[in-house]
C-alpha positions, 0 to 999 in steps of 0.5 A: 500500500505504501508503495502505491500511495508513494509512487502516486504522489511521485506521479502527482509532482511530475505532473505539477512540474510538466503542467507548468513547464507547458504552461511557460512554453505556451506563454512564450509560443504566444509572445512570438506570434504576436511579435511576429504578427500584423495585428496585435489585437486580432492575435490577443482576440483569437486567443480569447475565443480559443480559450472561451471555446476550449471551455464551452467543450470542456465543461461538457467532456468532464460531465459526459465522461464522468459519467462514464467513469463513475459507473464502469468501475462498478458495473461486473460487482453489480451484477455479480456480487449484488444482482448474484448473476453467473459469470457467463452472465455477466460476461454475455452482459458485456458481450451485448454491450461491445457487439451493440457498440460495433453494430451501432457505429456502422451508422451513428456517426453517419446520423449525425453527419445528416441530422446533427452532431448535436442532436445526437449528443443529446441522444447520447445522454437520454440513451445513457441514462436510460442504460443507468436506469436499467440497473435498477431492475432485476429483470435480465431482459431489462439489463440485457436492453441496458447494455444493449443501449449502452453500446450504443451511446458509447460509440455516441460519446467515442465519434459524435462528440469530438466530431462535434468539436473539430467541426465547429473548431474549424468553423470558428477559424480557431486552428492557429498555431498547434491550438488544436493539439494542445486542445487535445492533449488538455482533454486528455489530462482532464479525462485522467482527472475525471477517472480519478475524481469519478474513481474517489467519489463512487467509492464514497457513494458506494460506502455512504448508500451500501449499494452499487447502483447509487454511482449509476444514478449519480451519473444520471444527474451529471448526464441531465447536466450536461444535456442542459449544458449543450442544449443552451451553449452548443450551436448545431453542426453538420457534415452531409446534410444529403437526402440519402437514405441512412444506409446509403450515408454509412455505406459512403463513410466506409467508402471513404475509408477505403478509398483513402489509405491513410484513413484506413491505416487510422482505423486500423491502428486505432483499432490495435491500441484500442482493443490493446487497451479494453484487453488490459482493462481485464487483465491488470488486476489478475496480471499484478495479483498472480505476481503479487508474493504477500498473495494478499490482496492489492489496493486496486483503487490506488493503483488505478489512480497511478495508472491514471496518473501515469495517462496525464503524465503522457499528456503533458508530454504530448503537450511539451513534445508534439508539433515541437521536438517531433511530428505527430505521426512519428510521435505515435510511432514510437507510442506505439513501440513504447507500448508494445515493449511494456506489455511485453516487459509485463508479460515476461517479468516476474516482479510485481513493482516491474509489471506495475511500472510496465503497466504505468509505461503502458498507461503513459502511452495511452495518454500521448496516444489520444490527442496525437491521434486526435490531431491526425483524425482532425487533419485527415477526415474532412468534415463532411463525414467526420462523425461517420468515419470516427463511427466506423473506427469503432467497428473492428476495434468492438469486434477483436474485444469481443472475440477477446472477451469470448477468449478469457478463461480459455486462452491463458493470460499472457498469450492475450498480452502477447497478441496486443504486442504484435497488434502494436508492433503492427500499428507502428508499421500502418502509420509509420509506412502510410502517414508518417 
């Protein structure tokens, strides 16, 4: 326990010092534009806007992923330990929930290309919420409806939102100086803040009510606060607003995909760090327990804040290093050797502290792998079918944690580790041969 807590702390202090190690270059980066610029005053204006923007956005991504955070910690104790469902159950439960993901971003995105991203924003919380709601009943019908809608609102939250926010970003004529990439790499380090936050907080809410359903009906108030939020302050934006029936409009996103190789080299990558990382989700606490020598049992709650700590420790260096010291394809490059290497060095050691630091590296690769591939996801997919492709990267990515789900118990834990590694060695060469 003690070396958890510390090492935390210690993650805590990087933090600090690389937080303000940024925050001085950003104040010099903006000294040299506006000595180098024309105007002065529409510098100092378009910094404001940029500003204001980024926390219009931003109040809304740490209500919507709260919520998401909130109650994912929690959701195999309920239905295991306080619902007693069987653990093929509850791993059908999940099954449901990845399979209705993968089928749904087939033509959620494309949706909100023609009807509005916002408007399925807002879907998004009324369809989460009902998903929380459903844990309220014992029903496995109704629960099977909740993961069902639960899918569907997370392949919402994982396309429609950022599509949301690029559009509108490049509407507003806000793409300035690397504005987008530190926008990026900012979301990120307040997503970590917000799991650990959320982590804390569900626990206590957990302790105070005695009952795992009460994380669930607090995201419930953060997603009502949200929808509000967005109903007042966000303007609508579109990609093709055509009369194509639904299907039409998803069967041209995939064309898109596979009529561009670096789109398709996106996907595919995307997909290898992404299923590595709902992969590890499942496979941490037993990785760190079989090595653990005192065989009692982890503080996970404080490990998980480290491994959090760690995702916004990559952020940050995505923030001093993107754009800066090396480019962003290049960046993900090595992100994803640097991952490959660590869940392999967790694979192999035999040290509970070594597989922890592996695990740390891992999660620090996480954290400089979103905004990077934000940035390259901004600069390549057009806006006109934005949501509909970021909706189409979800599709392989649910189908291999599917099949991986269906693996555990009967492939051995260090063969599924080892197939994230050569996903990742194989990430590397789709970017670095098609968009580096």
């Amino acid at each position: 326990m003690i070396f958890y807590t510390t090492n935390f702390i210690t993650l805590g202090v990087a933090c600090s010092f690389l937080f303000f190690q940024q925050r001085s270059k950003d104040v010099k980066d903006s000294d040299r534009i506006v000595v180098g610029a024309s105007d002065a005053g529409v510098v100092a204006t378009l910094k404001d806007a940029t500003s204001k923007f980024a926390r219009l956005y931003l109040v809304v991504y740490a209500l919507t992923m709260g919520a998401d955070w909130l109650q994912g910690a929690h959701i195999y104790a309920l239905y295991r330990e306080q619902m007693g469902f069987s653990e093929e159950t509850v791993a059908s439960f999940f099954t449901a929930g990845f399979l209705s993901g993968a089928v749904s971003a087939y033509f959620v995105g494309s949706l909100a290309d023609r009807l509005g991203r916002r408007l399925m924003c807002l879907t998004y919380c009324v369809a989460y919420t009902l998903s929380c709601l459903s844990t309220l009943y014992r029903s496995t019908a109704v629960l099977y409806g909740g993961r069902l809608l639960g899918g569907v609102s997370t392949s919402i939250l994982y396309s429609c939102f950022e599509s949301w926010m690029v559009t509108e970003f490049h509407s507003r004529g806000l793409a300035h100086g690397g504005a987008l990439s530190r926008l990026f790499g900012v979301l990120t380090a307040a997503n970590s803040v917000v799991a650990i936050a959320a982590g804390v907080s569900s626990e206590w809410l957990v302790g105070v009510t005695g009952t795992r359903e009460s994380p669930f009906m607090a995201a419930c108030v953060l997603l009502a606060v949200a929808f509000v939020v967005m109903l007042v302050t966000w303007n609508e934006n579109y990609g093709s607003k055509s009369s194509t029936p639904g299907s039409a409009v998803s069967r041209n996103a995939l064309s898109v995909v596979f009529n561009d190789k670096r789109i398709l080299a996106l996907v595919a990558a995307s997909c290898c760090l992404e299923a590595s990382m709902y992969i590890f989700v499942f496979l941490w606490s037993p990785s760190l327990q079989a090595v653990n020598p005192r065989g009692d049992t982890l503080p996970y709650g404080i490990i998980f804040a480290n491994f959090m700590a760690s995702m916004m420790l990559g952020s940050y260096l995505f923030n001093l290093l993107a754009g800066r010291v090396i480019r962003h394809p290049r960046l993900l490059v090595w992100v994803f050797a640097a991952a490959a290497a660590a869940l392999y060095t967790a694979v192999y050691a035999r040290s509970e502290y070594a597989v922890f630091y592996a695990f740390c590296v891992f999660e620090a690769c996480v954290g400089m792998y979103f905004p990077a591939m934000g940035v390259l996801k901004g600069r390549i997919v057009g806006d006109a079918q934005r949501a509909g492709v970021y909706g189409v990267l979800r599709i392989p990515l649910n189908v291999v944690v599917v099949a991986a789900l269906g693996a555990v118990g009967r492939v051995e834990r260090e063969s599924l580790l080892l197939g994230c590694c050569a996903m990742l060695v194989a990430a590397c060469g789709f970017v670095g041969h098609y968009i580096d």
